[in-house]
C-alpha positions in Angstrom: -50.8 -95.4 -58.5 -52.2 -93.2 -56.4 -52.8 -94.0 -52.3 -56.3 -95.1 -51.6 -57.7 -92.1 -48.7 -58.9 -93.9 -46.1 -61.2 -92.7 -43.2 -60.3 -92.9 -40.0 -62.6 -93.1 -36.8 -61.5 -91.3 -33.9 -62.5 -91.8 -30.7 -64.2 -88.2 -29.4 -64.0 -89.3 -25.7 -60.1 -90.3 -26.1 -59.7 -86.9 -27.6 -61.6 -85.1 -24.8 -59.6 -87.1 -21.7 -56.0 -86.0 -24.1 -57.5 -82.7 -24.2 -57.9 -82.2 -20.7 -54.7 -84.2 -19.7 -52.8 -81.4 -22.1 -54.5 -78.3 -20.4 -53.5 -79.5 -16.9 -50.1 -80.5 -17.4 -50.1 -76.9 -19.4 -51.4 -75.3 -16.3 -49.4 -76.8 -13.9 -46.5 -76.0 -15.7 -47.5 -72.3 -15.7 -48.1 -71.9 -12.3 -44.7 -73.8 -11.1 -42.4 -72.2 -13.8 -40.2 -70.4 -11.8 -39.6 -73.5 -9.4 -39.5 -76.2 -12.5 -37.3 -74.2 -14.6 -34.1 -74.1 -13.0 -34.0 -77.8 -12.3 -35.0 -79.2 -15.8 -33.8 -76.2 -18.2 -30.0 -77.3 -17.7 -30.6 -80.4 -18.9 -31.5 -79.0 -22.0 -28.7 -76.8 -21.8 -30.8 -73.4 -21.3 -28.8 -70.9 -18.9 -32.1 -69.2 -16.8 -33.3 -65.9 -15.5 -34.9 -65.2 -12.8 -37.0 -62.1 -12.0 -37.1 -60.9 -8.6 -39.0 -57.7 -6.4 -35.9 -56.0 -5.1 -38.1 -53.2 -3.4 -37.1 -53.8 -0.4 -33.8 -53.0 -1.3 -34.8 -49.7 -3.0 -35.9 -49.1 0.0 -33.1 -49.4 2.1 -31.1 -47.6 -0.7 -33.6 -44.2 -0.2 -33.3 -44.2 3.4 -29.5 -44.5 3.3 -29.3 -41.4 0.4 -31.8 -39.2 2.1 -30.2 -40.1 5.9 -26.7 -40.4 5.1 -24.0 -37.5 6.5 -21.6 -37.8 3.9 -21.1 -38.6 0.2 -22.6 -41.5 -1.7 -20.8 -43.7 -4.7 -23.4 -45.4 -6.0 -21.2 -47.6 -8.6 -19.2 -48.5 -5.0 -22.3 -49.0 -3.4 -23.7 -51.2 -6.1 -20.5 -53.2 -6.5 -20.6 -54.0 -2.5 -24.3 -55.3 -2.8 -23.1 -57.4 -5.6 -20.6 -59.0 -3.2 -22.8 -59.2 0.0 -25.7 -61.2 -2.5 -23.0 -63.6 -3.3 -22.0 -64.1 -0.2 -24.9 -64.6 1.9 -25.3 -67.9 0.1 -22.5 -68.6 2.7 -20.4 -70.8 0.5 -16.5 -69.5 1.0 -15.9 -71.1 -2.9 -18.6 -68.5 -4.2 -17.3 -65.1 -4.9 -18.2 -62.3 -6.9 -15.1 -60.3 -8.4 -14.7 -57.2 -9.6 -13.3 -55.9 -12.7 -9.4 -55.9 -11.3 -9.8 -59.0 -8.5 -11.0 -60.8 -11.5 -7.8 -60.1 -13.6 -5.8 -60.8 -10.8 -7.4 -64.2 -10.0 -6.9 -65.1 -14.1 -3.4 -64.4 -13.9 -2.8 -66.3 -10.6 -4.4 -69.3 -12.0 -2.2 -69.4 -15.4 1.1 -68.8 -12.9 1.6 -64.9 -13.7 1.8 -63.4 -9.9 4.0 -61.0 -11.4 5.7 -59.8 -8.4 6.0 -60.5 -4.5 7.9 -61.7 -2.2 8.2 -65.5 -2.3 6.1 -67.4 0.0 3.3 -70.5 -0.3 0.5 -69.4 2.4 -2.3 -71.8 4.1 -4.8 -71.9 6.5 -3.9 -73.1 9.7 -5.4 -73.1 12.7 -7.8 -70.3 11.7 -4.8 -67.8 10.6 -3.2 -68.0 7.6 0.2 -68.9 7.9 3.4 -69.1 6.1 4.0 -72.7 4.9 7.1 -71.9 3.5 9.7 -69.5 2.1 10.9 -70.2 -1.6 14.3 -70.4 -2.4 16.7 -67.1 -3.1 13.2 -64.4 -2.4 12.8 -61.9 -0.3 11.0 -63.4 2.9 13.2 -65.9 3.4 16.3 -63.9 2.7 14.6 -61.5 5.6 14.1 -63.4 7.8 10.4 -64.8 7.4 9.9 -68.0 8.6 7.4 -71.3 8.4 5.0 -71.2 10.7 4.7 -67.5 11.2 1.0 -66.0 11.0 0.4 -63.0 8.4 -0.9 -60.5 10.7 -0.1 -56.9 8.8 1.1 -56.0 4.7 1.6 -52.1 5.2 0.4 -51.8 9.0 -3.3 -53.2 7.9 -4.5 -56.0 9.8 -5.0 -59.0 7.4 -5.3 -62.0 10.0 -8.9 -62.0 9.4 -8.9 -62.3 5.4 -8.9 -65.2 3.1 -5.3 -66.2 1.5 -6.5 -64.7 -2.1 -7.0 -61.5 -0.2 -3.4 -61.6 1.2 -1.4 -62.3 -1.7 -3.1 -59.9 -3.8 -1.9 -57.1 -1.4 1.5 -58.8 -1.3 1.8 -59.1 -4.7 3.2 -55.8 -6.9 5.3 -54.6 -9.1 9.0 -55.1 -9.2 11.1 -52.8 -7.0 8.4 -51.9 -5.1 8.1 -52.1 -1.5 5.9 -53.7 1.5 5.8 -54.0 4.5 5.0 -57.4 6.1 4.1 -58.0 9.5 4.1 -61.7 11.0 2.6 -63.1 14.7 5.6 -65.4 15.9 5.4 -67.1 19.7 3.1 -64.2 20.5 5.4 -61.1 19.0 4.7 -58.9 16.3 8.0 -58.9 13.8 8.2 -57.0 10.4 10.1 -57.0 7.6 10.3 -54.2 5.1 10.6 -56.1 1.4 11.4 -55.7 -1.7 9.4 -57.2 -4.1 10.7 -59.0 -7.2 9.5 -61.0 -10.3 8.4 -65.1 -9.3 9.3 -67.4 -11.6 6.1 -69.9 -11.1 6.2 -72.9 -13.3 3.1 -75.2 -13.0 4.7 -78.4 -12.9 8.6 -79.5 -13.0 10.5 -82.8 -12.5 13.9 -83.6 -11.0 15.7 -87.2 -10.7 17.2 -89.1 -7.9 19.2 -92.0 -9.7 15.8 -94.0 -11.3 13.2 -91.8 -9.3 11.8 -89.3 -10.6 9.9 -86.7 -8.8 7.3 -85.1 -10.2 6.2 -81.6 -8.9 3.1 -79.7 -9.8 2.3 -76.4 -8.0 -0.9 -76.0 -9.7 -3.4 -77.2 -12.5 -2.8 -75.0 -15.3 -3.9 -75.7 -18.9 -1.2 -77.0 -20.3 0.0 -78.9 -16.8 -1.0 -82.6 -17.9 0.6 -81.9 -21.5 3.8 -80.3 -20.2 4.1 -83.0 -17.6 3.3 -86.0 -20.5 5.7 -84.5 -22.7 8.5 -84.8 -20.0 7.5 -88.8 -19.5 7.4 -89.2 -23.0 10.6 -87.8 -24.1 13.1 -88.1 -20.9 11.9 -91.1 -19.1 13.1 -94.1 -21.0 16.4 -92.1 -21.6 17.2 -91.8 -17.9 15.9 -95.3 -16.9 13.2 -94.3 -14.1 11.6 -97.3 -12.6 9.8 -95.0 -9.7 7.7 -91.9 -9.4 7.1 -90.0 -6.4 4.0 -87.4 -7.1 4.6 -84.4 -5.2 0.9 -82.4 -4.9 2.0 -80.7 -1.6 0.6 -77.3 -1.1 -1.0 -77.4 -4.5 -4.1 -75.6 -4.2 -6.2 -77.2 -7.5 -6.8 -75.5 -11.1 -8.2 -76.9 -13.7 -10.1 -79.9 -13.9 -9.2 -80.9 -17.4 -5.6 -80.5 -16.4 -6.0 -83.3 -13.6 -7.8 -85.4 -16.1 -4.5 -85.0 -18.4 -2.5 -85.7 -15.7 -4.5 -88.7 -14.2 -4.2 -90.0 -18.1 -0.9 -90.9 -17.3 -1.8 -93.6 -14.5 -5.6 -94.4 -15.6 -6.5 -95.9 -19.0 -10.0 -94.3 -20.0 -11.8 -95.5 -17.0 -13.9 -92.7 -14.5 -11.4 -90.9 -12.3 -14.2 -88.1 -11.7 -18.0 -88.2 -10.7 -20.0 -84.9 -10.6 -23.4 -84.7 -8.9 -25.3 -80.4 -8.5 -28.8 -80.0 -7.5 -28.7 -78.3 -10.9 -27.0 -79.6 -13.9 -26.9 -83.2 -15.0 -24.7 -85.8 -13.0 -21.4 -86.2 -15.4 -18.5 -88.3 -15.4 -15.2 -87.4 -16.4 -12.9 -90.3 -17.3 -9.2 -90.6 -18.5 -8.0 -90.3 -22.3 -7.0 -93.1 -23.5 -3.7 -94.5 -24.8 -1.6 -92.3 -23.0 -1.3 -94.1 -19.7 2.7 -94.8 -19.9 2.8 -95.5 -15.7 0.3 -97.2 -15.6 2.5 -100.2 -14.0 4.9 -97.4 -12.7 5.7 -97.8 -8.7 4.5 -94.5 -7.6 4.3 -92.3 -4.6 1.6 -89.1 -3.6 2.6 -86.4 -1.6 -0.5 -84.4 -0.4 -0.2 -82.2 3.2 -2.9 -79.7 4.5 -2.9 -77.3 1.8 -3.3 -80.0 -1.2 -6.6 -78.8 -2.3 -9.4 -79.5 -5.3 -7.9 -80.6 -8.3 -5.2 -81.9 -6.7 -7.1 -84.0 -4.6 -9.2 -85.4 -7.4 -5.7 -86.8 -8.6 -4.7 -88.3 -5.2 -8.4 -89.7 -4.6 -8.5 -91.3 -8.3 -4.7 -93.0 -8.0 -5.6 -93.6 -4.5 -9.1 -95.3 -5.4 -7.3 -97.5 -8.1 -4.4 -98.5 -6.2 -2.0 -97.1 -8.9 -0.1 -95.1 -6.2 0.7 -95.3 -2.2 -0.2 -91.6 -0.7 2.1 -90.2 2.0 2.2 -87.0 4.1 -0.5 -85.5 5.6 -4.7 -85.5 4.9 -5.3 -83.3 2.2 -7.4 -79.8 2.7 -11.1 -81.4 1.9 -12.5 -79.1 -1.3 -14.7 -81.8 -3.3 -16.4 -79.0 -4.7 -16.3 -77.6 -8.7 -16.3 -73.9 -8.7 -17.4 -72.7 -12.8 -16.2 -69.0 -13.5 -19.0 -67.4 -15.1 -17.7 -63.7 -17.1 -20.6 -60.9 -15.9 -20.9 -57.1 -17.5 -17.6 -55.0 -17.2 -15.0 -58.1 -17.0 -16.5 -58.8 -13.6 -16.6 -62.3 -12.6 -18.7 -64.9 -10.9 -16.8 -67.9 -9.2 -19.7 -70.3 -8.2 -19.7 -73.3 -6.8 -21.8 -75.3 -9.2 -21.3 -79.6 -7.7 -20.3 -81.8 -5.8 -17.3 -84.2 -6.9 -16.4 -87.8 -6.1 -13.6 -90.3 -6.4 -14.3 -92.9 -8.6 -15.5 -95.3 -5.8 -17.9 -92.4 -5.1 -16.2 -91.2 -1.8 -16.8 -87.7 -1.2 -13.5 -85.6 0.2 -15.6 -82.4 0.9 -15.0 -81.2 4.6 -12.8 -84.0 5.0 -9.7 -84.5 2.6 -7.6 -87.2 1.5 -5.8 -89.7 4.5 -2.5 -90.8 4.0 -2.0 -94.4 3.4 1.4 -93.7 5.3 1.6 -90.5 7.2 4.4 -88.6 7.4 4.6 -85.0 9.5 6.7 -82.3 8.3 7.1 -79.4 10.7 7.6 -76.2 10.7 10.7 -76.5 12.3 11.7 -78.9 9.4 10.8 -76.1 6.8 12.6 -74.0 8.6 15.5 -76.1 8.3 15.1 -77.5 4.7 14.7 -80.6 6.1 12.5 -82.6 4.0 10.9 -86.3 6.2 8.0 -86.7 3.5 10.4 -86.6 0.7 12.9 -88.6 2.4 9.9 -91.5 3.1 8.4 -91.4 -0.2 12.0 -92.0 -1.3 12.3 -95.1 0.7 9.2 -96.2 0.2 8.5 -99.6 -2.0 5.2 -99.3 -3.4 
C-alpha cells in the first residue's frame, strides 16, 4: 500500500532565525579561517597550508643581489633561509635538514654511524664534552679522555655547535683521517685519528649470576622486539630473578620502541600522555600480554645524557613503582619531535607536543630524579670504574 503524503506546516519565522544563524556562523567562519583552521583541521586529520606575503623578503633578497660584491648561490641562499625560518621559532628540537644532514640523521637513528672514532658525547656545562671512550676505538686508544671538551675536528672550532653537528664532522669513512682537538684543565691537546667502522647495536644484555642487565643505547624500531625476544627465550633458562635497566647516555628514538619496551613491565595501562596546541591530546598505552617482569625486581640507570624516549621509560616504571631508578637526573626533553619528508629528501624535525608520565608529570626542562643517586665521575670513566653499576647491583628493590 502506498504511504499516505502528508503536509507538513513549517514555521517561516523558525526558518528565518535558522537562516540567519547559518549565514553568521558562515561568515564568521570566513573571516577567521586562517586562525580557526589550524586548530580544528587536525582533528579531522587535514595537514594545512598557509599563505603568507613574503615581500618583505623579496625585498631584502633584491637589495643583497643588486648590492652584493661578490657571487650569489641562490639554491645556498634559499636553503639558509629555509634554516633561519625554522629556527627563529627558537625551539633547539626544531630543525630543518637538508638533503645530506637528513640522510645522516636517518642513519644515526637506525645505528649506521658508519665510521668514527668511538666516543658518547653530551652537553655539559655549556660545552659538549666527552662522556666516554668506547672500548678498543681510536680516542681512547689515543689518548682521549672523559671529561675533555670538543673544541676542534680539523682545526675548526666546534665548541659552539650542537652534538649532532659534531659527530657528523667526526664521523667518515673508514681509513680516513681527523684531526680532533680537546680543552682539558685549560690546554688545548689533539689527536690525529684514524677512523674505523662502529659496531652500534641498539640494545644488548649481559648476566651477573641471576641479574641481568639490560642495555639499550637507543630506541630503534626493532629495540622493544629485540630486547623481548632475549626475555623470552634466555631468561627462564639462565634463572634471572633481577634486572638492572641501564638507559645511561641514551639519547631517545622512537616512541613506539619505548612503548615495546615499557610492554615488558606495564600491562596495557597509559605509560604515555601527549598534549600540542595542535593535534588532539593522545595516549599511548602498553600492549598487552607481554609484560613477563611485570613482578621482576628491577633497577633504572639514567645520568645527564638519558634523554626523550628514554625518559618516557624511566618516568612510566618510575610512576608505577615497577622499578627503583639510580644515577643521576635525566637530561629533561618531554618533548615529541615528528619528522616530516619536504621536496628533494629534505627534512623537517618539528617539535609537535608536550609528553607526560602517566601520573601527568611533565620532565621538560627538568628530567628524571633518582630515587637513589649515585655519581659517577669523570675520573671514574676514566678509570673504568663503574659506582652506578656497582649500586644498582647491590640494590634490593
Amino acid at each position: 500500500m502506498a504511504k499516505k503524503w502528508e503536509e507538513r506546516q513549517v514555521s517561516l519565522g523558525g526558518t528565518i532565525i535558522a537562516g540567519v544563524a547559518t549565514l553568521i556562523v558562515g561568515f564568521f567562519l570566513g573571516m577567521n579561517w586562517n586562525n580557526l583552521a589550524p586548530k580544528f583541521l587536525p582533528y579531522l586529520g587535514v595537514r594545512t597550508s598557509i599563505k603568507n606575503d613574503w615581500s618583505e623578503l623579496d625585498d631584502v633578497y633584491s637589495m643583497l643581489v643588486s648590492n652584493y660584491d661578490g657571487e650569489i648561490d641562490k639554491d645556498v641562499i634559499i636553503e639558509g633561509a629555509k634554516k633561519g625560518l625554522v629556527a627563529a621559532v627558537g625551539d633547539v628540537y626544531t630543525e630543518y635538514m637538508t638533503a645530506e644532514e637528513a640522510e645522516a640523521y636517518e642513519a644515526a637513528l637506525h645505528g649506521d654511524v658508519g665510521a668514527g672514532i668511538g666516543i658518547e658525547m653530551g652537553l655539559r656545562d655549556g660545552y659538549v664534552r666527552v662522556i666516554r671512550t668506547l672500548p678498543d676505538n681510536p680516542a681512547g686508544k689515543a689518548g682521549v679522555k672523559a671529561g675533555d671538551i670538543i673544541y676542534k675536528v680539523d682545526d675548526e672550532e666546534v665548541y659552539d655547535k650542537t652534538t649532532d653537528e659534531i659527530s657528523q664532522k667526526l664521523r667518515g669513512a673508514a681509513g680516513t683521517k681527523v684531526k680532533l682537538t680537546v680543552a682539558r684543565d685549560g690546554e688545548e691537546k689533539s689527536f690525529e685519528l684514524t677512523r674505523e667502522t662502529i659496531n652500534n647495536v641498539s640494545a644488548y644484555v649481559t648476566y651477573d649470576g641471576s641479574t641481568a642487565i639490560i642495555t639499550v643505547t637507543r630506541f630503534d624500531n626493532d629495540t622493544g622486539t629485540l630486547v623481548q625476544n632475549i626475555v623470552k627465550n634466555e631468561f627462564e633458562e639462565k634463572g634471572v630473578k633481577k634486572v638492572i635497566l641501564d638507559l645511561r647516555n641514551n639519547g631517545g628514538g622512537y616512541v613506539s620502541a619505548a612503548k615495546d619496551l615499557l610492554s615488558l613491565w606495564i600491562d596495557g595501562e597509559p605509560v604515555l600522555i601527549q598534549k600540542s596546541n595542535n593535534l588532539a591530546d593522545e595516549t599511548t598505552r602498553a600492549n598487552r600480554g607481554q609484560a613477563k617482569l611485570s613482578d621482576m625486581p628491577t633497577v633504572v640507570l639514567i645520568n645527564g645524557s638519558t634523554a626523550s624516549a628514554s625518559e618516557i621509560v624511566a618516568g612510566a616504571l618510575k610512576d608505577y613503582g615497577k622499578a627503583t631508578v639510580l644515577g643521576e637526573t635525566s637530561y629533561g626533553k618531554g618533548v615529541v619531535q615528528t619528522l616530516l619528508d619536504l621536496p628533494e629528501n629534505t627534512l623537517l624535525k618539528v617539535t609537535t607536543a608536550r609528553w607526560y608520565t602517566p601520573k601527568g608529570n611533565s620532565i621538560n626542562g627538568e628530567g628524571i630524579k633518582p630515587d637513589i643517586e649515585v655519581e659517577l665521575t669523570y675520573d671514574d670513566a676514566n678509570h673504568s670504574r663503574d659506582p652506578q653499576l656497582d649500586a644498582a647491583k647491590k640494590h634490593n628493590p
